[in-house]
C-alpha positions as CSV (number, residue, x, y, z in Angstrom):
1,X,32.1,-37.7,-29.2
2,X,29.5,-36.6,-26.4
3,X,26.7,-37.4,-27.9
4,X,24.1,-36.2,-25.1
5,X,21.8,-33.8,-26.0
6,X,22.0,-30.2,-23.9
7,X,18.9,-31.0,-22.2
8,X,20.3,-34.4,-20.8
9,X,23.8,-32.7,-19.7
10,X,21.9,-29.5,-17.7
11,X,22.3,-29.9,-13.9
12,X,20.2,-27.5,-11.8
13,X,21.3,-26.8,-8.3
14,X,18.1,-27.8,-6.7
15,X,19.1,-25.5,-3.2
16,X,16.4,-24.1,-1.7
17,X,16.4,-21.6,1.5
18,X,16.9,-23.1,4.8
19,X,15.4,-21.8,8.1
20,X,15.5,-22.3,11.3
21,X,14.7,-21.3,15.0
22,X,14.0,-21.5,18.6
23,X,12.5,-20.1,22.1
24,X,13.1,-20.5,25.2
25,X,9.4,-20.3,26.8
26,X,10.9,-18.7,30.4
27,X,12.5,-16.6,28.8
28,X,16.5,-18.0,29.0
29,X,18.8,-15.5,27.5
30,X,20.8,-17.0,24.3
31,X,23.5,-15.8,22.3
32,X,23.6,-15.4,19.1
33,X,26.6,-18.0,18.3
34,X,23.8,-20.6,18.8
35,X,21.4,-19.6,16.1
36,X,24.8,-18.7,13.8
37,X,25.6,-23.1,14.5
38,X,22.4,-24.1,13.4
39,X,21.7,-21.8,10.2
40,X,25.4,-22.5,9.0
41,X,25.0,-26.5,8.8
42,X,22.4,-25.5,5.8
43,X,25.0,-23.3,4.2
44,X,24.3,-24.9,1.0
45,X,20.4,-24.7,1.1
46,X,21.3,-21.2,-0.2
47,X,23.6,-19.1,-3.1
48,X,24.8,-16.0,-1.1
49,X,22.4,-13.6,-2.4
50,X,20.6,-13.4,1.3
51,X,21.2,-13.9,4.7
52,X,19.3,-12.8,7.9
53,X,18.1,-13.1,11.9
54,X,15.5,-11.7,13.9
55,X,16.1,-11.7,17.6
56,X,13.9,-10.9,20.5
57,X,14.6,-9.7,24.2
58,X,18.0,-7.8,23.0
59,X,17.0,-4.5,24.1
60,X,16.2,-4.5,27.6
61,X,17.2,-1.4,28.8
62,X,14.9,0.2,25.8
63,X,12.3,-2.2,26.1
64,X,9.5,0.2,26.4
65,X,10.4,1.9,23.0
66,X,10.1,1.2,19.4
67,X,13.3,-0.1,17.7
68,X,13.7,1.1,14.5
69,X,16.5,-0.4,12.2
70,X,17.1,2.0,9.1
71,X,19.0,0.7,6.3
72,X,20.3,3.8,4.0
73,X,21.8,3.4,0.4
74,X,22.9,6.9,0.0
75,X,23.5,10.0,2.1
76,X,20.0,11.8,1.0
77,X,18.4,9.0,2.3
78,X,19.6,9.6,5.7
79,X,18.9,13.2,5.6
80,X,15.8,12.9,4.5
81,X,14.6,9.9,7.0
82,X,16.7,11.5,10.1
83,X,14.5,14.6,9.2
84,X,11.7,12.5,9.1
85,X,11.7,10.9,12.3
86,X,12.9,13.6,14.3
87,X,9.2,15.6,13.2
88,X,7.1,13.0,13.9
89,X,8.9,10.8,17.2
90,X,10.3,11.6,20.6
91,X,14.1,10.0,19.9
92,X,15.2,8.9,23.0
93,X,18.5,7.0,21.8
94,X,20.4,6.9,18.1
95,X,23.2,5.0,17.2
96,X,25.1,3.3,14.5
97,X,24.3,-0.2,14.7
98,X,27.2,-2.0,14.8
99,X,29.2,-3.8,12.5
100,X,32.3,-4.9,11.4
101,X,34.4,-5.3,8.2
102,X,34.5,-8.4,6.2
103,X,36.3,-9.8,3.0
104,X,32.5,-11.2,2.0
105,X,30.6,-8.3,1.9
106,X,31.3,-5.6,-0.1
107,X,30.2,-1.9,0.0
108,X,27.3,-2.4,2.2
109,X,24.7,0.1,3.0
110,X,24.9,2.0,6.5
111,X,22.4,0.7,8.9
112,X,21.7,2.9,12.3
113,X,19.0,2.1,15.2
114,X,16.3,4.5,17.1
115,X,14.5,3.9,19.9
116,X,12.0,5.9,20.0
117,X,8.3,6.9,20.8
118,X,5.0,8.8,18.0
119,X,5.2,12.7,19.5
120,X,2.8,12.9,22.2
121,X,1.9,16.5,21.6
122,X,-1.9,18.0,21.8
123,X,-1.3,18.6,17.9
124,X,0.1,15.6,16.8
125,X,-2.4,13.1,18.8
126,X,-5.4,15.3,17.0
127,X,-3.9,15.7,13.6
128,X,-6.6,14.2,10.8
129,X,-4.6,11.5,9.5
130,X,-3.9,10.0,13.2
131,X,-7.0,10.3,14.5
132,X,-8.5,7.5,16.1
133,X,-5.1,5.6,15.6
134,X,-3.6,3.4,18.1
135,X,0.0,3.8,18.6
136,X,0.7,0.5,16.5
137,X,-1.3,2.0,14.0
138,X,0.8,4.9,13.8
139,X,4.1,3.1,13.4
140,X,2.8,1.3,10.7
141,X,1.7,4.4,9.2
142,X,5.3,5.7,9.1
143,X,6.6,2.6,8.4
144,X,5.0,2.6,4.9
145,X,5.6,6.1,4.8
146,X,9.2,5.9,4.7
147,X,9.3,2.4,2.3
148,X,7.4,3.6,-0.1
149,X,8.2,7.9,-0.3
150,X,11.6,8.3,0.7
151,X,14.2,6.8,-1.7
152,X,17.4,4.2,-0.6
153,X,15.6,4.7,2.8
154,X,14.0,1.0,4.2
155,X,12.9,-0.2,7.5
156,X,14.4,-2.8,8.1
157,X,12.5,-3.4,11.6
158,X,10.4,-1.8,13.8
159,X,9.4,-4.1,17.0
160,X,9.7,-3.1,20.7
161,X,12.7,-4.9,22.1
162,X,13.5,-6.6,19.2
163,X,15.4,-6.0,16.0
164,X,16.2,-7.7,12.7
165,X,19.8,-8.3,10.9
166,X,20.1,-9.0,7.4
167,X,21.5,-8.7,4.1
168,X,23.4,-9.9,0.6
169,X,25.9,-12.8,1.9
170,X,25.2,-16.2,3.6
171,X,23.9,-16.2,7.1
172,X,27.0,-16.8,8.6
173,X,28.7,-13.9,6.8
174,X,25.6,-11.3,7.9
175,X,26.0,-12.8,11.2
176,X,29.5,-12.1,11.1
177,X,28.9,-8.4,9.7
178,X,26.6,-7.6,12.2
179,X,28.3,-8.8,15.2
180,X,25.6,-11.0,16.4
181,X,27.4,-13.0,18.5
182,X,27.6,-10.1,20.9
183,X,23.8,-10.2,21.1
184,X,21.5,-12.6,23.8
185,X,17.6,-13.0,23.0
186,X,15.0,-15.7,23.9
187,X,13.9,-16.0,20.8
188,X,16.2,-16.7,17.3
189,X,15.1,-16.9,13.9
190,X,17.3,-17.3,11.0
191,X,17.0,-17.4,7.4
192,X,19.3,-18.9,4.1
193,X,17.9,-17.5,0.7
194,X,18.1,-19.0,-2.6
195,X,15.8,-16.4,-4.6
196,X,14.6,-17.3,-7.8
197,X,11.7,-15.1,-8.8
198,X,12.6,-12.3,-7.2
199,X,15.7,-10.5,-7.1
200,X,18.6,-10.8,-3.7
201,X,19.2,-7.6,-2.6
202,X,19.9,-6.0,0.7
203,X,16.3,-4.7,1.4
204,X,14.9,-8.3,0.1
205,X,16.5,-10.5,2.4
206,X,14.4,-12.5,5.1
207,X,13.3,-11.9,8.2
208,X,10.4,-9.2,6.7
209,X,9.3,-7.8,10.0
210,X,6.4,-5.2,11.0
211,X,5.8,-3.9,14.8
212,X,7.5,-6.5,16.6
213,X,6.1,-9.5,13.9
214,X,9.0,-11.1,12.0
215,X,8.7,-13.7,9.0
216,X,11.6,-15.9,7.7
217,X,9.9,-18.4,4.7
218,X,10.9,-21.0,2.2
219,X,9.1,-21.3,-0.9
220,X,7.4,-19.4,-3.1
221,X,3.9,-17.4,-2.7
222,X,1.9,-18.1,-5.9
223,X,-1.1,-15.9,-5.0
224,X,1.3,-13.0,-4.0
225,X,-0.9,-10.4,-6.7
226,X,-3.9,-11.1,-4.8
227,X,-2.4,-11.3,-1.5
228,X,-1.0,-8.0,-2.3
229,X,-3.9,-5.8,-3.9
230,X,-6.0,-7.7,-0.3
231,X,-3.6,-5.8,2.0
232,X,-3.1,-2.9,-0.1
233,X,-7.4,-2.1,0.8
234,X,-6.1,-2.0,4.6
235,X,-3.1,0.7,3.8
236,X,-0.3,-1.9,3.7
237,X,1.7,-1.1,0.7
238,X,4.3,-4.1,-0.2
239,X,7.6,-2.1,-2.0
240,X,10.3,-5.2,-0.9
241,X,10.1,-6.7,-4.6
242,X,9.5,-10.5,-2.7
243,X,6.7,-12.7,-2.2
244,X,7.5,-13.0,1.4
245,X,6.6,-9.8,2.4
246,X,2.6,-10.4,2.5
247,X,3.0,-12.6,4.8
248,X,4.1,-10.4,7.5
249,X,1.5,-7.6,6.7
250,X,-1.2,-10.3,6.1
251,X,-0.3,-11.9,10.1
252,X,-0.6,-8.0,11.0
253,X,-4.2,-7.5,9.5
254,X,-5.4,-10.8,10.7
255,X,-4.3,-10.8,14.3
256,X,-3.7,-7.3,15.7
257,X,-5.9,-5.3,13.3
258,X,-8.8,-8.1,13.1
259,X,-8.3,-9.5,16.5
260,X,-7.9,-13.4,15.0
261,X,-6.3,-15.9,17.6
262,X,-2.7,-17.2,15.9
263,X,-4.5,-20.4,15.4
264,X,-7.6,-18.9,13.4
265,X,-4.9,-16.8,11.4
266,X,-3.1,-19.9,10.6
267,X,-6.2,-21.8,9.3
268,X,-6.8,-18.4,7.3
269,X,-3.6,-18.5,5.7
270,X,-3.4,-22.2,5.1
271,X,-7.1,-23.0,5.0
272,X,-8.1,-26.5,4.9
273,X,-9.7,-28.2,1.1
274,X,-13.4,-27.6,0.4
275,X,-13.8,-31.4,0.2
276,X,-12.3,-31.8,3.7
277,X,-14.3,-29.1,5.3
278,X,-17.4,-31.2,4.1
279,X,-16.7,-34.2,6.2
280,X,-16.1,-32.2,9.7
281,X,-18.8,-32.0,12.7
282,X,-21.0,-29.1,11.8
283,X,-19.5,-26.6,14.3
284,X,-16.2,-26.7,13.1
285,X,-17.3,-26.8,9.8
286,X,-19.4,-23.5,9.5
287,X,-16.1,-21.9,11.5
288,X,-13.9,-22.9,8.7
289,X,-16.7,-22.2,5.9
290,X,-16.8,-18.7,7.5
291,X,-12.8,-18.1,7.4
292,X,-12.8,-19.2,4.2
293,X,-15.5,-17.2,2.8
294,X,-14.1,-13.7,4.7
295,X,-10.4,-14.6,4.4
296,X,-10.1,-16.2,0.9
297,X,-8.2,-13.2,-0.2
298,X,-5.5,-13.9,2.6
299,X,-5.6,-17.6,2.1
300,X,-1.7,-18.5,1.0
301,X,-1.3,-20.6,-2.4
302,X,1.5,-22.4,-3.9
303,X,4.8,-24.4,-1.2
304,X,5.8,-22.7,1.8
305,X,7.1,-23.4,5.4
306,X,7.2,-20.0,7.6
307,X,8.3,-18.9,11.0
308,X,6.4,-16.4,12.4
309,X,7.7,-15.1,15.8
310,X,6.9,-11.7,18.1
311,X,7.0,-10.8,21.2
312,X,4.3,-13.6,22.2
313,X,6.3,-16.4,20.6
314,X,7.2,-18.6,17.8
315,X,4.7,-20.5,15.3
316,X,5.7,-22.4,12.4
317,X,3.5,-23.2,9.5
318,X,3.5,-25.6,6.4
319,X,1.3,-25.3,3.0
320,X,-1.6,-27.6,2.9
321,X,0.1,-30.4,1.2
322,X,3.4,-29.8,2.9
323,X,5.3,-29.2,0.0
324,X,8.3,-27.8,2.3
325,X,10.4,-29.7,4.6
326,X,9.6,-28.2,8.8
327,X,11.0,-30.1,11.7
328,X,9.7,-29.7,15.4
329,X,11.9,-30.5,19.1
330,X,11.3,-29.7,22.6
331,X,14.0,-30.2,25.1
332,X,13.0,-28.5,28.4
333,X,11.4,-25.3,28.1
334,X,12.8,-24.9,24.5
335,X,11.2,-25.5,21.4
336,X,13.0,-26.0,17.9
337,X,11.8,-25.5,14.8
338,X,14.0,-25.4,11.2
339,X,14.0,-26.8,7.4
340,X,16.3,-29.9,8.5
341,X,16.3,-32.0,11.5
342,X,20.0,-32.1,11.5
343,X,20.3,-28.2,11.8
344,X,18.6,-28.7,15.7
345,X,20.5,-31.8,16.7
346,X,23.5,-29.4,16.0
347,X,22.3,-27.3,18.8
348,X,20.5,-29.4,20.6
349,X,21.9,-33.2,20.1
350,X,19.6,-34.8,22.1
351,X,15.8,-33.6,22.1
352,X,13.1,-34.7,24.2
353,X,10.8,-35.1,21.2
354,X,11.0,-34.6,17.2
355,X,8.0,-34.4,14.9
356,X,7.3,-33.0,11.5
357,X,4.1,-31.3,11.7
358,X,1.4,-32.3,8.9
359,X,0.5,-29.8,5.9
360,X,-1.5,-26.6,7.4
361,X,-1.2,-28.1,11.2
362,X,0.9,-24.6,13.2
363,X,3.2,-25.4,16.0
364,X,2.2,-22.9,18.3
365,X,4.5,-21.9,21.3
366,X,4.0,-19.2,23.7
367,X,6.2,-17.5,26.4
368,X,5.5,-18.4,29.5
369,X,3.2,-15.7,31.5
370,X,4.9,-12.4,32.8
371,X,8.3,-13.1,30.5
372,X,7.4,-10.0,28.5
């Protein structure tokens, strides 16, 4: 007779989501069967229930417009959004975006693209609730318009010459889905979920993007009710159901709205201890004192590792005590960063350099001058 008590016999699949990405700092065009390699290898990392990419430099010919990927669950939705869009942008292109049918993914909901411009119009530019808005200003205006009022309607990206790809399946069944392998960008992100506290659904799937920032994480935000009622005083409103998504909005606040460098956003979002602030030279300690006194509400608790990328470049970022895995490489003008050393190798088997950057340290890499 088994004589083990429940407790002794209970295995818990200790997965966790995987990451991984890379840019080419001159700007080398890539396709996507390279960032497919690298995510598959840490197919187990995640359960199925979430699978996504953000890629940048894939819209060339549009580059000068706003890419907006829709994700629709229902026909209303479209209406409604279509509707939407056509009073409030110039639409210079629409399309399906396109995908193809697979035995993994069932049922999906239809996705479609828009590049397209805010109305220039004398009315429009003086209308009360745009006035004295930038143009990024009012795409993020519309984009929480449309999250938050419009239902089964969900941006799923927004960015100038960029776009992001994601949904319910393992990456390399999204990847297949979407066709990525038809796409070349010199920057890749890619993302693995295993969700636990929140639930994996289309619209909860990683990369969360805003404007032309996109955010693939593994971990878990513990401060995410404070993070969130912080951001919702600036006119972000998070409706994604994930922890993940303050992150983006907080990176938004901090460096376009609030004009922080990346590095001084980093320190704000993985601030150093009180008791190691106290031993630093007194410059850089009343600079730290001072982000964490106006930032504290933006500071990021509990494990994480995050790639943040845009149209600038690619930074990755560990808690303060590193409590999630993040490897580094350079090889050339690339730089590598993902959950597992083994997931770069596969793409790059012979790096110039590999390092694990300590807890709250950014890797910070920037395209090279005039690529954009």
């Amino acid at each position: 007779m088994n004589k083990s008590k429940p407790t002794h016999i209970f295995q818990k699949d200790i997965s966790n989501c995987g990451l991984t990405g890379f840019i080419s700092r001159s700007g080398k065009q890539v396709e996507g069967s390279v960032i497919i390699k690298s995510i598959a290898l840490m197919h187990d990392r995640g359960n199925g229930l979430g699978g996504g990419f953000a890629a940048y430099g894939i819209y060339p010919s549009y580059k000068d417009f706003f890419a907006f990927h829709l994700m629709y669950e229902n026909g209303m939705a479209l209406q409604l959004t279509e509707e939407y869009l056509e009073q409030n942008f110039h639409i210079e292109q629409e399309e399906d975006i396109p995908t193809r049918r697979i035995a993994a993914i069932a049922n999906p909901p239809v996705f479609k693209r828009y590049f397209a411009k805010p109305l220039e119009t004398v009315e429009y530019r003086e209308a009360v609730e745009f006035k004295n808005m930038t143009v990024e200003d009012v795409i993020v205006h519309h984009v929480m318009r449309i999250n938050n009022e419009i239902e089964g309607a969900f941006v799923v990206s927004s960015g100038k010459n960029m776009g992001a790809f994601k949904g319910v399946g393992y990456p390399e069944e999204i990847a297949e889905f979407f066709r990525l392998e038809e796409y070349k960008g010199h920057i890749w992100t890619a993302h693995n979920r295993f969700p636990t506290n929140t639930p994996g659904w289309w619209g909860g799937a990683h990369p969360f993007t805003l404007l032309d920032w996109s955010i693939v994480h593994n971990g878990e935000i513990s401060s995410y009710g404070i993070n969130k009622r912080y951001l919702e005083m600036y006119g972000y409103l998070c409706t994604m159901l994930t922890d993940t998504e303050v992150v983006a909005y907080t990176l938004d606040l901090l460096i376009r709205k609030h004009g922080l460098t990346p590095e001084l956003a980093s320190l704000a979002l993985a601030a150093p201890f009180w008791d190691m602030i106290d031993t630093l030279p007194e410059e850089e300690r009343k600079m730290l004192t001072a982000i964490r006194q106006v930032y504290g509400s933006a500071l990021l608790n509990g494990p994480f590792a995050i790639l943040f990328a845009s149209n600038e470049g690619l930074i990755g970022l560990n808690d303060r005590v590193k409590l999630r895995p993040l490897v580094c490489a350079e090889k050339d003008d690339f730089v590598y960063m993902a959950s597992e050393e083994a997931a770069i190798r596969e793409i790059c088997p012979a790096p110039d350099r590999v390092w694990s950057p300590r807890g709250g340290e950014p890797v910070i890499t920037r395209l090279n001058p005039g690529v954009i």
